[in-house]
DSSP file (Angstrom, degrees, kcal/mol; ACC not computed):
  #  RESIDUE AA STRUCTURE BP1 BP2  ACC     N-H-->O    O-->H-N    N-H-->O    O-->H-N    TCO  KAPPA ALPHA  PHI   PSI    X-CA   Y-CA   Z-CA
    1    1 A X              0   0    0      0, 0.0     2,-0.4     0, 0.0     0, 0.0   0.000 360.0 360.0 360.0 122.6  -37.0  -23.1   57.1
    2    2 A X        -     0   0    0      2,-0.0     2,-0.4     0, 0.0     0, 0.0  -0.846 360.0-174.7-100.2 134.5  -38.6  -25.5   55.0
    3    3 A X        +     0   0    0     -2,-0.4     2,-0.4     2,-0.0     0, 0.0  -0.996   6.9 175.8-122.7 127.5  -41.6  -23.7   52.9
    4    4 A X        -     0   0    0     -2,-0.4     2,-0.5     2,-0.0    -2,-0.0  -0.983  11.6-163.8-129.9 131.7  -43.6  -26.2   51.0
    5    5 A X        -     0   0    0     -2,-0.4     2,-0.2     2,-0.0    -2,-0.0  -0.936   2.8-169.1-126.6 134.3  -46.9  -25.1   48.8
    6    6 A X        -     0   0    0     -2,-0.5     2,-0.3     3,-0.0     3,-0.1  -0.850  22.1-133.1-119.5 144.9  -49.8  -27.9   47.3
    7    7 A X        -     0   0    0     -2,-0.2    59,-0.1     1,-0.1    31,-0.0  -0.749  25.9 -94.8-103.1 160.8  -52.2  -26.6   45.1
    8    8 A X        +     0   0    0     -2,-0.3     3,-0.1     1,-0.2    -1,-0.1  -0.171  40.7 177.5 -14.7 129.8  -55.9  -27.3   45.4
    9    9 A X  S    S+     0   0    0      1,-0.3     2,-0.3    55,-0.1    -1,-0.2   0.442  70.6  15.2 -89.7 -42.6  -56.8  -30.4   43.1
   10   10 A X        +     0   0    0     55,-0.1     2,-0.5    29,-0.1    -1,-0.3  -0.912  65.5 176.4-141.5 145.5  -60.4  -30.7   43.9
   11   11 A X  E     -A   64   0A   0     53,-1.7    53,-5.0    -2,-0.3     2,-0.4  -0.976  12.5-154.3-152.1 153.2  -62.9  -28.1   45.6
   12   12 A X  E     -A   63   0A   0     -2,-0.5     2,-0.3    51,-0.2    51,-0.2  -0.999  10.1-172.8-128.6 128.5  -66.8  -28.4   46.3
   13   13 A X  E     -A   62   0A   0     49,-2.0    49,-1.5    -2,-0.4     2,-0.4  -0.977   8.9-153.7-129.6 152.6  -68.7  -25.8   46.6
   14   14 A X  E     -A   61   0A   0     -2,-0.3     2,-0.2    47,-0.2    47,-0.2  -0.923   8.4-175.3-131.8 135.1  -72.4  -25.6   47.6
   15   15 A X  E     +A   60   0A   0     45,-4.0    45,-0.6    -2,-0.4     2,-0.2  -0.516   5.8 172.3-121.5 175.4  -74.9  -22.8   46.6
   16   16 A X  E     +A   59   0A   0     43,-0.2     2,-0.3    -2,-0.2    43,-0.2  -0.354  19.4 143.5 170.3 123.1  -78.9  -22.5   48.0
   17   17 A X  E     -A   58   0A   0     41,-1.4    41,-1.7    -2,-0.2    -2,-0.0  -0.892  56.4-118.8-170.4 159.1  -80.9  -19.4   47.2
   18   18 A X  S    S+     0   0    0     -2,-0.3     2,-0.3    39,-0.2    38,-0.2   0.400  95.4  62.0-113.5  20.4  -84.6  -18.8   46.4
   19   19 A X        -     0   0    0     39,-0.1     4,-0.3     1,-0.1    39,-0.2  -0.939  62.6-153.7-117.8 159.1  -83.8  -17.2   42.8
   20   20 A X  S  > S+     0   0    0     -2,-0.3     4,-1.6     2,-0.1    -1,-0.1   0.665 104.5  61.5 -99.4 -20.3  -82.1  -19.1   40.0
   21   21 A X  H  > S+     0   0    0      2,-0.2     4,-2.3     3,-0.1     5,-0.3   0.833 111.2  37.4 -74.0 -37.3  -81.1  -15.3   38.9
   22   22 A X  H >> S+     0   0    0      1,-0.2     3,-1.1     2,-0.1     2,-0.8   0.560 119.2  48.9 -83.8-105.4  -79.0  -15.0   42.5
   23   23 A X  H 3> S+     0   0    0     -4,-0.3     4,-2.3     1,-0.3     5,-0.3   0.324 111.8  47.3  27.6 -59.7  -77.9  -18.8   42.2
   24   24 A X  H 3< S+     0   0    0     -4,-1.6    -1,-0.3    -2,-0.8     4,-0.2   0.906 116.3  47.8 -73.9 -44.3  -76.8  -18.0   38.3
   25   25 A X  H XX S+     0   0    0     -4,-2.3     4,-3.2    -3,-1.1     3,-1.2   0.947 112.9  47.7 -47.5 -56.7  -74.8  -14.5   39.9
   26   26 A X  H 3X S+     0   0    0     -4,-0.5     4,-0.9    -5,-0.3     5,-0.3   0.804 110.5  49.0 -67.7 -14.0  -73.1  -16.4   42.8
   27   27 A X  H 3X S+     0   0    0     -4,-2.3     4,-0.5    -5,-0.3    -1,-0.3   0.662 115.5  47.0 -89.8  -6.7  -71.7  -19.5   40.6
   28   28 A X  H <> S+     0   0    0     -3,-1.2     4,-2.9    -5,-0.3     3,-0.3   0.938 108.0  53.7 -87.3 -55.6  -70.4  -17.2   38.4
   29   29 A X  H  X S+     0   0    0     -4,-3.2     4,-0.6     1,-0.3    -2,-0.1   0.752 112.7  45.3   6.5 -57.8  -68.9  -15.0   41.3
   30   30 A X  H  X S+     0   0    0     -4,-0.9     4,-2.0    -5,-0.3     5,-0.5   0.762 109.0  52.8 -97.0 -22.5  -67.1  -18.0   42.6
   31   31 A X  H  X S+     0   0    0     -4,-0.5     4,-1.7    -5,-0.3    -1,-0.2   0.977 111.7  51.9 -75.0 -30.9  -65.6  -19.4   39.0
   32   32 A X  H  X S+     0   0    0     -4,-2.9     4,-0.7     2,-0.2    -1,-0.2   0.861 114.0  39.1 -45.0 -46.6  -64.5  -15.9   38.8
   33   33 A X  H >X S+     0   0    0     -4,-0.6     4,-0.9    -5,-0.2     3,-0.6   0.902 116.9  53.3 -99.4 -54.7  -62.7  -16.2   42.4
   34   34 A X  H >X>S+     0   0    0     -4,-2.0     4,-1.2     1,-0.3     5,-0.9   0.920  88.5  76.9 -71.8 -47.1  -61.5  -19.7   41.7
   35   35 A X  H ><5S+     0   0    0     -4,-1.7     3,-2.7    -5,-0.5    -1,-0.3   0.796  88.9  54.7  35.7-116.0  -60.0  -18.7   38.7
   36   36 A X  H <<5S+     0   0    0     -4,-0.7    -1,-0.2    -3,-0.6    -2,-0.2   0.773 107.2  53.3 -43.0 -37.6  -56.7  -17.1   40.5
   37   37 A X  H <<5S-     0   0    0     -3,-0.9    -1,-0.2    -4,-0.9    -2,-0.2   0.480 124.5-112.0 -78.5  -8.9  -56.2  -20.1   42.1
   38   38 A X  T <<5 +     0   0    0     -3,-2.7    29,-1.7    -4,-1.2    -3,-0.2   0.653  64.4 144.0  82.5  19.2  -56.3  -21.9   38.9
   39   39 A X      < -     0   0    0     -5,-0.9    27,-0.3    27,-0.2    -1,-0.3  -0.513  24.5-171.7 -76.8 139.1  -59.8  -24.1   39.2
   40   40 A X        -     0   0    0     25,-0.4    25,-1.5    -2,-0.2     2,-0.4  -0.812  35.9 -87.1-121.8-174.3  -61.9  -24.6   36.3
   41   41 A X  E     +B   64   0A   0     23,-0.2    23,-0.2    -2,-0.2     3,-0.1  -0.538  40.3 174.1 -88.1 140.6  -65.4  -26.2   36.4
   42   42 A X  E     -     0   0A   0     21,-2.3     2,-0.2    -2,-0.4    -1,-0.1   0.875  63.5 -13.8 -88.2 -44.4  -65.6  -29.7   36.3
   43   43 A X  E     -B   63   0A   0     20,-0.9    20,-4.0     2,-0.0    -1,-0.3  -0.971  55.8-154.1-166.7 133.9  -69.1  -30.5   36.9
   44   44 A X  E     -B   62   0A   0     18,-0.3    18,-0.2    -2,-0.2     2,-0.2  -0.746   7.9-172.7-128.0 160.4  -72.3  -28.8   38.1
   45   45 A X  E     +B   61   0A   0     16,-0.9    16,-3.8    -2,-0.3     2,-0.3  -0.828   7.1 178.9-140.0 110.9  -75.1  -30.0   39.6
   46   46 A X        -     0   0    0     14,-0.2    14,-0.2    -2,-0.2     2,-0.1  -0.958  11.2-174.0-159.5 124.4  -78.7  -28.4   40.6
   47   47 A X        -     0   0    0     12,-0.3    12,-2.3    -2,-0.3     2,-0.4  -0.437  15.6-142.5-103.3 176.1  -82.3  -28.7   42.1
   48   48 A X  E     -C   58   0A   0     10,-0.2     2,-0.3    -2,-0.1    10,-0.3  -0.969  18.6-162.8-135.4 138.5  -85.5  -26.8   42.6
   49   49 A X  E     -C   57   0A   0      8,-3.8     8,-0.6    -2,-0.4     2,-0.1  -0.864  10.3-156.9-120.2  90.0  -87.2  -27.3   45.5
   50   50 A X  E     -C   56   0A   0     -2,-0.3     6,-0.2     6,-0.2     2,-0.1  -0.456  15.1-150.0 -94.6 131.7  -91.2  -26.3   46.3
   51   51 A X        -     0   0    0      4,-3.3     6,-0.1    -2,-0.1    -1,-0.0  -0.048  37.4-107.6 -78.1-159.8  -92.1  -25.8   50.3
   52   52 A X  S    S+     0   0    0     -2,-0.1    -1,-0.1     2,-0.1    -2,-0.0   0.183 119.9  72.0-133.3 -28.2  -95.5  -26.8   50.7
   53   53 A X  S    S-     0   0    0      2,-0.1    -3,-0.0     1,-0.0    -1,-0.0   0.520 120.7-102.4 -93.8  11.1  -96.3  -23.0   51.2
   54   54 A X  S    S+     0   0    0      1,-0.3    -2,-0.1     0, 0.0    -4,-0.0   0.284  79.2 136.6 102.4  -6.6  -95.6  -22.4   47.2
   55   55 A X        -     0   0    0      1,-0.1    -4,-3.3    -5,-0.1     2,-0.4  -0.361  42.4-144.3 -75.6 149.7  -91.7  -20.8   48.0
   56   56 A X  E     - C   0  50A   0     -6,-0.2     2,-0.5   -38,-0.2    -6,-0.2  -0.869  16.5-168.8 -99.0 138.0  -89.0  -22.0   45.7
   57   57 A X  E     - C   0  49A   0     -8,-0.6    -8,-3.8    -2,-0.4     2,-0.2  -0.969  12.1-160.0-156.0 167.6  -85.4  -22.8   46.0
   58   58 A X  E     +AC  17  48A   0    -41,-1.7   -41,-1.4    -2,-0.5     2,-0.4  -0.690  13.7 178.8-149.8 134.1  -83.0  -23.4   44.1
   59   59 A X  E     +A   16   0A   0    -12,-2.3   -12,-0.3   -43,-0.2     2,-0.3  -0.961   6.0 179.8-139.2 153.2  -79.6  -25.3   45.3
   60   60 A X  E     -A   15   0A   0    -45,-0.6   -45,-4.0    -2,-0.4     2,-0.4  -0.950  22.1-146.6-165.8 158.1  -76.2  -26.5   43.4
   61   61 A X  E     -AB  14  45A   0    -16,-3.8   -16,-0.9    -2,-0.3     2,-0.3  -0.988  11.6-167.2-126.0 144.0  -73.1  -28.1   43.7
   62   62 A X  E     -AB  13  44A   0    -49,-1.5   -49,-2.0    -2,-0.4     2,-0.3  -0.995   4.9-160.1-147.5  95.6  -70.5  -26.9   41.8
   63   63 A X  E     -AB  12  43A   0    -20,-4.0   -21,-2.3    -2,-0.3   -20,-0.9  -0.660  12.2-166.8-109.0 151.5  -67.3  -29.4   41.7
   64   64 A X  E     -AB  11  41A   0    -53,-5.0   -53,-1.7    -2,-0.3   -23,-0.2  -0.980   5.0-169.7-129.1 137.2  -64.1  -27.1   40.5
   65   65 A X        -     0   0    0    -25,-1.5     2,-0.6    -2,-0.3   -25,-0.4  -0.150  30.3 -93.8-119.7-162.4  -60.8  -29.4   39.5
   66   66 A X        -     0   0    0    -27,-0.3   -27,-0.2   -57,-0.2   -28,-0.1  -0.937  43.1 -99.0-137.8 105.2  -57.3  -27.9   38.8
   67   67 A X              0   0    0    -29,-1.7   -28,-0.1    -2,-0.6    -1,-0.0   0.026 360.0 360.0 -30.6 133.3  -56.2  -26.9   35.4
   68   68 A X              0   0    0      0, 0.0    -1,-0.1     0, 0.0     0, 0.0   0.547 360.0 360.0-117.2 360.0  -54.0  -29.3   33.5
C-alpha cells in the first residue's frame, strides 16, 4: 500500500456578510482553523457594497499560503 500526503500550498477563501463585525469574527474563525493545517495569511482583500435600498455588505477574500 502506497500512502502518499501533499500539503496545502495555497487556499482561497471567500467571506460575504452584511456586518464588518460578523466578516471581522469569521476571518478570524478560519485563520484559527487554518492554522492546524499550517496556513498563514498571505493577503486579504475586501469591499463594501450599498443595494440601492440603503443595505450594506461587506465581502473578502482571504488568500492563506503555507508556512515556510
Amino acid at each position: 500500500m502506497n500512502f502518499q500526503l501533499d500539503l496545502i500550498q495555497d487556499k482561497i477563501e471567500f467571506f460575504e456578510v452584511e456586518s464588518i463585525k460578523v466578516l471581522e469574527e469569521k476571518i478570524q474563525s478560519q485563520i484559527e482553523a487554518n492554522k492546524a493545517i499550517l496556513l498563514e495569511v498571505h493577503h486579504v482583500s475586501h469591499q463594501m457594497h450599498v443595494t440601492e435600498e440603503g443595505r450594506r455588505f461587506y465581502s473578502a477574500v482571504v488568500h492563506f499560503k503555507a508556512k515556510r
